[in-house]
FIDO-817494 format. One record per residue: residue in three letters; x, y, z of N, C-alpha, C in turn. Coordinates in steps of 0.05 Angstrom, whole numbers, plus 32768, in hexadecimal, padded with zeros to 4 digits. Layout:
<recs>
ALAXYZXYZXYZ ...
</recs>
This chain:
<recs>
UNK8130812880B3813D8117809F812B81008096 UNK811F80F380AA810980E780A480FA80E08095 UNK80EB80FD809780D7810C807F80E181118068 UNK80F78118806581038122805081058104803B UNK810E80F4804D810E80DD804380FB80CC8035 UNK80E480C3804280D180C5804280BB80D98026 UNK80C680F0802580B780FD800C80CB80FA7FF3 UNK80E180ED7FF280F780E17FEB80F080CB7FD7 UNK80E480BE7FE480DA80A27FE180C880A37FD3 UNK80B780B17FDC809580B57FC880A180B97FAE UNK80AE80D57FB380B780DC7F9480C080CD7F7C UNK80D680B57F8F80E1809C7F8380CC80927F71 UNK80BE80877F8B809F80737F84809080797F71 UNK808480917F6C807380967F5A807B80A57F39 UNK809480AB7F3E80A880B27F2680AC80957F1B UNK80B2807E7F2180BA80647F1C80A380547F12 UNK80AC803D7F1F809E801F7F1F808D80247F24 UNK807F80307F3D806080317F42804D803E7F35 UNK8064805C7F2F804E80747F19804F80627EFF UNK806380517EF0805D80487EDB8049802D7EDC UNK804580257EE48031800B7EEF8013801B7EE8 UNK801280267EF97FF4803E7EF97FF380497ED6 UNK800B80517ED48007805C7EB9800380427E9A UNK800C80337EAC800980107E907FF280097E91 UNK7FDE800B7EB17FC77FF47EB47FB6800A7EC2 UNK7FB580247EB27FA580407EBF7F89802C7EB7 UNK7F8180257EA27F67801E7E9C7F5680057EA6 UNK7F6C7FF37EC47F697FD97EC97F627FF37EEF UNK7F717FFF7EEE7F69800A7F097F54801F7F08 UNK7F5280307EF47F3C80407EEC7F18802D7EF1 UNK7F2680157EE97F057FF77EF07F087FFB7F0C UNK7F1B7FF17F127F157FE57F377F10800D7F47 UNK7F1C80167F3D7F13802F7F4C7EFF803E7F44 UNK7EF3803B7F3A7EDB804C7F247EC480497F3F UNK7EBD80417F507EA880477F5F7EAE80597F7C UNK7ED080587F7E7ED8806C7F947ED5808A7F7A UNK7ED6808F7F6B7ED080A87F597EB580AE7F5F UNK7EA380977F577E88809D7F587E8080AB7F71 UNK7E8A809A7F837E8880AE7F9B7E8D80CF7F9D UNK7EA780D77F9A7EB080F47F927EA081067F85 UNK7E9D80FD7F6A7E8E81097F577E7481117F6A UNK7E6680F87F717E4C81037F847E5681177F90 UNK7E6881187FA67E7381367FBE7E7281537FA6 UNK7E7E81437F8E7E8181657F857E6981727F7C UNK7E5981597F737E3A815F7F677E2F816F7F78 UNK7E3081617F8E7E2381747FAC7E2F81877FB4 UNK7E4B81947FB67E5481AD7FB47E5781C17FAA UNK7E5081BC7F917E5281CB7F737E6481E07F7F UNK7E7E81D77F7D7E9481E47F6A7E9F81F77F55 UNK7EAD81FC7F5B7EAF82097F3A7ED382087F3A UNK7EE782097F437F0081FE7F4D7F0881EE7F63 UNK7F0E81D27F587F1581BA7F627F2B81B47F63 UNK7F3981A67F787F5D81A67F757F5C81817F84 UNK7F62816E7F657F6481577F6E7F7D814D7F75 UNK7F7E81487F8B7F9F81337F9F7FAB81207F93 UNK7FBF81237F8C7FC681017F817FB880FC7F78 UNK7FB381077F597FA180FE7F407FAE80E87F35 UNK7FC180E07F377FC780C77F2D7FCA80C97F04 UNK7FB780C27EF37FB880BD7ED77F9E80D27ECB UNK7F9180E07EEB7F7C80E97EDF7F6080E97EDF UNK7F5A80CB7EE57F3E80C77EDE7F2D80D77EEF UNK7F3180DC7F087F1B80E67F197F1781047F0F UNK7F35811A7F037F34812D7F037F2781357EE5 UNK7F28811D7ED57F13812A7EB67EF881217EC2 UNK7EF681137ED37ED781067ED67EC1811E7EE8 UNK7EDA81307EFA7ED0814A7F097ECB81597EEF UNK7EE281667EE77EE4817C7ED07ECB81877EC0 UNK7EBA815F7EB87EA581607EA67E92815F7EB6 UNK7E9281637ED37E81815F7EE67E7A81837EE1 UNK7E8E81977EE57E8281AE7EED7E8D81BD7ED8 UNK7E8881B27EC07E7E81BD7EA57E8A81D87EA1 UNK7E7E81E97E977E8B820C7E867E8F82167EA5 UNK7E9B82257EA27EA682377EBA7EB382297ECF UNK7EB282157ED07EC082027EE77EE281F97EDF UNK7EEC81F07EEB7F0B81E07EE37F1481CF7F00 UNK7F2281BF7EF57F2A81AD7F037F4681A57F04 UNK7F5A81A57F167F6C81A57F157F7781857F23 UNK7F89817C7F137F9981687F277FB6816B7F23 UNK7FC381597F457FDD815F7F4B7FE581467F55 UNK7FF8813C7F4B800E812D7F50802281297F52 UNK8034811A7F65805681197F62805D81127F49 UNK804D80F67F3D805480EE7F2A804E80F67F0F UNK806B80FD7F01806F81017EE4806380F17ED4 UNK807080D77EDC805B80C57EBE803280C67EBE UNK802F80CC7ED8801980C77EDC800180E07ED9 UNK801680FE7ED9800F81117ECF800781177EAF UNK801C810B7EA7801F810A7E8B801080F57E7B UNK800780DB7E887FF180D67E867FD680E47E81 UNK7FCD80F37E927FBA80FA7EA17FAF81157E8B UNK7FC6811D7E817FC5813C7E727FB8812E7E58 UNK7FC3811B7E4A7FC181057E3A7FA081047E39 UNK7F9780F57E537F7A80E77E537F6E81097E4E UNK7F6C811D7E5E7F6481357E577F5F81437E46 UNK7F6C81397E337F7581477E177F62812F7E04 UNK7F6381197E097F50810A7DFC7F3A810C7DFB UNK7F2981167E107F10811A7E227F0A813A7E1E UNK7F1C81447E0E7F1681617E0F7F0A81687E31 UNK7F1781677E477F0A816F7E657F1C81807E6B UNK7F1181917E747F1581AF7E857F2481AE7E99 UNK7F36819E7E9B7F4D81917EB47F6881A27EA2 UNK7F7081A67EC07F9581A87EBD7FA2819B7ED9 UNK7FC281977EC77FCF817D7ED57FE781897EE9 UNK7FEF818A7EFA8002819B7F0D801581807F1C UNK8036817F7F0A803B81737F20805081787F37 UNK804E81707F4F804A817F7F618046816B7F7C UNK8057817D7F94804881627FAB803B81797FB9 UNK8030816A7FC4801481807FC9801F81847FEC UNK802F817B7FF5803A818E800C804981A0800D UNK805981AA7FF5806981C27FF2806081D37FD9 UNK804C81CE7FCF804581DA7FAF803B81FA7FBD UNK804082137FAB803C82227FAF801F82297FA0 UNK800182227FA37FF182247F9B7FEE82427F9F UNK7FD3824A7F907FD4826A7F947FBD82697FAB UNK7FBA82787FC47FAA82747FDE7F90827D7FDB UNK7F7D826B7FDF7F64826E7FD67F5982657FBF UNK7F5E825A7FAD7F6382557F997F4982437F8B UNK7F47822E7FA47F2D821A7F997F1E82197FB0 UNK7F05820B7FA17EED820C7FB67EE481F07FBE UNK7EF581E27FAE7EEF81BE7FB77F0D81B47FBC UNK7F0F81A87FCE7F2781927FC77F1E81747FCB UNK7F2381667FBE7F2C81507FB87F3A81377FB5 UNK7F3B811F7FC07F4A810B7FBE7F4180EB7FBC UNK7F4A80E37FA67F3C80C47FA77F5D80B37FA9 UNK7F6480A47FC87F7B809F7FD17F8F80A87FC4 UNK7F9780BC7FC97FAB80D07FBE7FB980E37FD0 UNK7FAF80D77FF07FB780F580077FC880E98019 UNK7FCA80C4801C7FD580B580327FF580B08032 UNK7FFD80CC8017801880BB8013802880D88019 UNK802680E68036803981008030804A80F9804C UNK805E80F9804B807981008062806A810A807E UNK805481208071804F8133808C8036813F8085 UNK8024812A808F800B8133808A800181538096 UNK8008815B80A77FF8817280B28007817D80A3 UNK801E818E8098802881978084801D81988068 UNK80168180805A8005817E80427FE881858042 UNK7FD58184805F7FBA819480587FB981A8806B UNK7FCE81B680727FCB81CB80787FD781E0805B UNK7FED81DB804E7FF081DF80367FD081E6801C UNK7FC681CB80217FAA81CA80187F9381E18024 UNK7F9581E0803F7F8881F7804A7F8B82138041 UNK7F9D820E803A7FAB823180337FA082368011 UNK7FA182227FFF7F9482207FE87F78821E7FE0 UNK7F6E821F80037F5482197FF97F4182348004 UNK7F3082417FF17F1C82557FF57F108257800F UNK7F06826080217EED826880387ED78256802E UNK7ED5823F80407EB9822D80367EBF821C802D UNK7ED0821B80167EDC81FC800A7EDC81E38010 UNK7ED381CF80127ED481BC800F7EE781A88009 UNK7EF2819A801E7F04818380207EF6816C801D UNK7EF38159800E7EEC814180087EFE81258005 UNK7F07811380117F1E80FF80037F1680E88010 UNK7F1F80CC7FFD7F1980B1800C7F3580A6800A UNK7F32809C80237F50808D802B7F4380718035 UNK7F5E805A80357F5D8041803B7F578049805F UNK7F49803480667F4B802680867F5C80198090 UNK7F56800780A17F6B7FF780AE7F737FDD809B UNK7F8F7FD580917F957FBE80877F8C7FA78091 UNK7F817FA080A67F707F8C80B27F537F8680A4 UNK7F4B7FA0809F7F2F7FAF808E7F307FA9806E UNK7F477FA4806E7F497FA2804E7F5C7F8D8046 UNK7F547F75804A7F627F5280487F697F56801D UNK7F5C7F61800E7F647F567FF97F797F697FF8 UNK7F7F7F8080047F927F957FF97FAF7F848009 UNK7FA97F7380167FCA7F7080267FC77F4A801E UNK7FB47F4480097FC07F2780087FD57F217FFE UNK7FE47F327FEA7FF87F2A7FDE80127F2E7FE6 UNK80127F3E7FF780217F3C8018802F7F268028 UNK800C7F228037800D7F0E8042801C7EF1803D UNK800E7EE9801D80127ED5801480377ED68003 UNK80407EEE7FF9805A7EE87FEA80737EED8007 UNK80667EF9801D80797EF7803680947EE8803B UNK80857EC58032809D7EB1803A80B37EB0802F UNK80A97EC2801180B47EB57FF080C87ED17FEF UNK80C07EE47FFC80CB7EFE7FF580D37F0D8016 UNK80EA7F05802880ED7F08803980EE7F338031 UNK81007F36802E81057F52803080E57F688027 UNK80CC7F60801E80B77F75802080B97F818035 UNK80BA7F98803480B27FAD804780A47FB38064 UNK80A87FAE807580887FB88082807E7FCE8084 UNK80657FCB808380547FE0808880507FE5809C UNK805D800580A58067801580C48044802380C1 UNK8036801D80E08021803080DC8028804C80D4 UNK8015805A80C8801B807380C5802B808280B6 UNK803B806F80AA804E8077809D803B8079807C UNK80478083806B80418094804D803D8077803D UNK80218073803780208059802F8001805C8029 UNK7FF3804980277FDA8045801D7FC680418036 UNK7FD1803A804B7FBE803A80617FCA804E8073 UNK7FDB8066806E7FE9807980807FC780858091 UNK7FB8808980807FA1809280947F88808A8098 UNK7F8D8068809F7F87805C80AC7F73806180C6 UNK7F7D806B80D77F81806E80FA7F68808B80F7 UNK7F4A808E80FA7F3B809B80FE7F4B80B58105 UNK7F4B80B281247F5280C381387F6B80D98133 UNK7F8180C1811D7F9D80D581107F8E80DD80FC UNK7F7D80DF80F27F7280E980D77F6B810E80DE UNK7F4A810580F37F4A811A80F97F5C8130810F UNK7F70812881107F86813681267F998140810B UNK7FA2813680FE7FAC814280E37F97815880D5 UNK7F7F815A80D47F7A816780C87F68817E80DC UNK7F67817A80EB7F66818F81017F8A81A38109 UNK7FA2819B810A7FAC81A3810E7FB781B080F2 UNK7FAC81AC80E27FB681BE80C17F9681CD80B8 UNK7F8B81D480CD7F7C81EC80CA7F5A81E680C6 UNK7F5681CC80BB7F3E81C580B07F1E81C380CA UNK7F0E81D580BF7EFE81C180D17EE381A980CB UNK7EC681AD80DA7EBA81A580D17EC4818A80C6 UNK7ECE817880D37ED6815F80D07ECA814B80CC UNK7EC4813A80B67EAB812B80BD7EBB810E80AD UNK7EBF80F280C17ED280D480B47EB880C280B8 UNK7EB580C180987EA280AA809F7EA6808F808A UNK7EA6807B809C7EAF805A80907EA1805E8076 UNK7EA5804C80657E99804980487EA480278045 UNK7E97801C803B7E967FFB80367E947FF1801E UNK7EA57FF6800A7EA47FFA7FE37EA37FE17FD2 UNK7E907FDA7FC87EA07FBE7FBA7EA77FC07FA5 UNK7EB67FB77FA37ED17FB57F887ECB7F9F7F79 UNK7ED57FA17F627EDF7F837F487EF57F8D7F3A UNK7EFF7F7F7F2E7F067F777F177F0D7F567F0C UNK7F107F5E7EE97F087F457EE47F277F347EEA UNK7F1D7F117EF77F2D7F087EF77F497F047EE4 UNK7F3F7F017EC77F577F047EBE7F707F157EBD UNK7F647F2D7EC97F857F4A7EC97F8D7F427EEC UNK7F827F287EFE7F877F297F1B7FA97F297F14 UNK7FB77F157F077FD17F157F0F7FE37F2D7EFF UNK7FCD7F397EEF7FE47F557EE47FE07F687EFF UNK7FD17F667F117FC87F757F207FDC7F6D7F42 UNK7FDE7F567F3C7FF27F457F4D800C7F5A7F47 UNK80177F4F7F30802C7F597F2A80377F717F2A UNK802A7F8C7F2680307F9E7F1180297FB47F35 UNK80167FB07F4680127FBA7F6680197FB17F7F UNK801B7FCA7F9080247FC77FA180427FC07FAB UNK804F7FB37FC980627FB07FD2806C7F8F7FB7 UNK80577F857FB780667F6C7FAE80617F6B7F88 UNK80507F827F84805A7F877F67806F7F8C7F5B UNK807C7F9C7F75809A7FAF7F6B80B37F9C7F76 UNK80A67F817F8080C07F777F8A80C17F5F7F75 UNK80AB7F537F6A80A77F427F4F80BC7F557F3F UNK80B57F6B7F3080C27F7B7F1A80DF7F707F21 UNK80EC7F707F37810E7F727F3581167F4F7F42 UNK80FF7F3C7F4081037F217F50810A7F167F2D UNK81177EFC7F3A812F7EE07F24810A7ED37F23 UNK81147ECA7F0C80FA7EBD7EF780E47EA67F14 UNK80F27E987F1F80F37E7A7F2480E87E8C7F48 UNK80F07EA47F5080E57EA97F6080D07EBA7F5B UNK80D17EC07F4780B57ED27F3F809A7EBB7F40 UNK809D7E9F7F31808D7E8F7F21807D7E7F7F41 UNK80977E827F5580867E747F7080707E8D7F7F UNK80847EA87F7E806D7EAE7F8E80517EB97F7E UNK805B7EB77F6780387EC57F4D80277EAD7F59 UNK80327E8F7F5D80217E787F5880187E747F79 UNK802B7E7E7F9280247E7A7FA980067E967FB2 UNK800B7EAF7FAA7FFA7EC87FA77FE27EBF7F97 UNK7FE07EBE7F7E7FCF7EB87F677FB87EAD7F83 UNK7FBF7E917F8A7FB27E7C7F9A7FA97E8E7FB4 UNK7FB47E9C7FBC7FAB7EA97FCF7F967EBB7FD0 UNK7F907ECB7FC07F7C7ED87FAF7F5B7ECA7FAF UNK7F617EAB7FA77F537E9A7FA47F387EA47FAD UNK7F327EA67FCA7F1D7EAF7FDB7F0B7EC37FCB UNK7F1C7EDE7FBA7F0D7EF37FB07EFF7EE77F99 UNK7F0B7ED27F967EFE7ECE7F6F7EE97EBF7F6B UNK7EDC7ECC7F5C7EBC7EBE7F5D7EB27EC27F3B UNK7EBC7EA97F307EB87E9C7F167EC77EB17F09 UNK7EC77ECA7EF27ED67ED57EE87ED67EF17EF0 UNK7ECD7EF77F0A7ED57F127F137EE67F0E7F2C UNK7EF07F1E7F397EFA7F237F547EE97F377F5F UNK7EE97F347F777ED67F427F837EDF7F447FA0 UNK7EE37F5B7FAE7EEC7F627FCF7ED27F7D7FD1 UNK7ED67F7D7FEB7ECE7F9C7FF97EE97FAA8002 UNK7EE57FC37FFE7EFB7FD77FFD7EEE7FE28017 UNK7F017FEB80337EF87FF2804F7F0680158049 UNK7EF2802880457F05803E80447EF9805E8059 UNK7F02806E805C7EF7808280647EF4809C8050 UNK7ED980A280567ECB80BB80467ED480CE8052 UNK7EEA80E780547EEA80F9806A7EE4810D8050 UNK7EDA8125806A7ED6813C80637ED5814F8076 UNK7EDB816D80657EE68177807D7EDA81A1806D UNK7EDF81AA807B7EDC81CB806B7EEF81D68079 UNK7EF881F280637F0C820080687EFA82248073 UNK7EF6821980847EE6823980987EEE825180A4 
</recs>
């Protein structure tokens, strides 16, 4: 019931407020994430591919940026829970004329056809399933003899001070946020090294290889408080907060931030893991 619950929720989440956020300010997160892509794109360069199946594509960008990576005879596929963000995504594709198609879909119960691709794929798009050994063992089954598992996930929230400042700091102002249960379907669900590779050893994968990565990020200061607003636990609790409590905690958060900002950019390091893995 749990789980059920739990994949319940995602569906909520990324059908809603969160998938539409991504889909308003695709081109403000497409900046700050454009160098976890760069990364990817390298893995597939070095794999050469020819069917790719991207995780929680989100609006798209990583899966036209593969597509045009492996040119005539190649395709690239992405999958997400989220509708708006699919429909996005078909959108950017269609603009770009790229050799992508859009599937939506949660990628722990989708009936892919077995064997199917030779790369898989994920730029944080894998940390959010009910039941992880279920979802890449699922993946396992979709993926060819030899294939290639590639994905970057967040580290430890300790590891990553700008992703939990606004947390931290709207806490006092906003008693009821959430906490963040280790492990649980979230942005740092795989976190924890050791549950990483034990999840993906027990859904078939081998050849396991988690290695830290240390990213630095920007964006420009002026989108910080659309960025405040519009993400995360305390984006979605602004959206439904009374004017007069919104205006304390934008101005108590904003200030908190402070540390990252350096004249008109923002600037953190992103703490994440590179895993990879093959389907043998």
């Amino acid at each position: 019931m749990e789980r059920e619950r739990q994949e319940n929720e995602q569906a909520r989440l990324w059908n809603g407020t969160a998938g539409q956020a991504w889909v308003e300010e695709q081109a403000l997160i497409d900046g700050i994430l454009a160098p976890f892509q760069d990364l990817l794109l390298n893995a597939v360069r070095g794999a050469h591919p020819h069917q790719v199946l991207d995780v929680g594509c989100g609006t798209g960008s990583t899966t036209v940026a593969v597509a045009k990576v492996l040119g005539e005879g190649g395709r690239c596929t992405g999958l997400d829970v989220s509708e708006p963000m699919i429909a996005a995504a078909r959108a950017r594709a269609e603009r770009q004329g790229a050799p992508a198609s859009f599937v939506v879909a949660d990628a722990q119960a989708h009936a892919f056809q077995p064997g199917s691709f030779d790369m898989i794929i994920s730029r944080f798009g894998v940390m959010f399933f009910a039941d992880p050994v279920r979802a890449f063992a699922n993946l396992r089954r979709a993926a060819r003899g030899g294939a290639e598992l590639r994905f970057i996930a967040w580290r430890s929230p300790s590891e990553n001070p700008f992703m939990t400042t606004a947390e931290r700091a709207a806490a006092p102002l906003l008693p009821d946020l959430p906490p963040r249960e280790p492990g649980a379907p979230g942005p740092f669900a795989l976190a924890d090294e050791d549950r990483v590779a034990r999840i993906l050893e027990e859904s078939g994968w081998t050849s396991i290889d988690i290695q830290p990565v240390d990213v630095p990020c920007a964006l420009p200061e002026k989108d910080l408080v659309r960025y405040i607003t519009r993400f995360g636990p305390v984006g979605m609790a602004l959206a439904e907060a009374d004017g007069p409590t919104r205006a304390r905690v934008l101005q108590t958060v904003r200030a908190a931030f402070d540390p990252f900002v350096h004249g008109d950019e923002v600037r953190y390091t992103a703490a994440c893991w590179m895993v990879g893995a093959r389907a043998d």
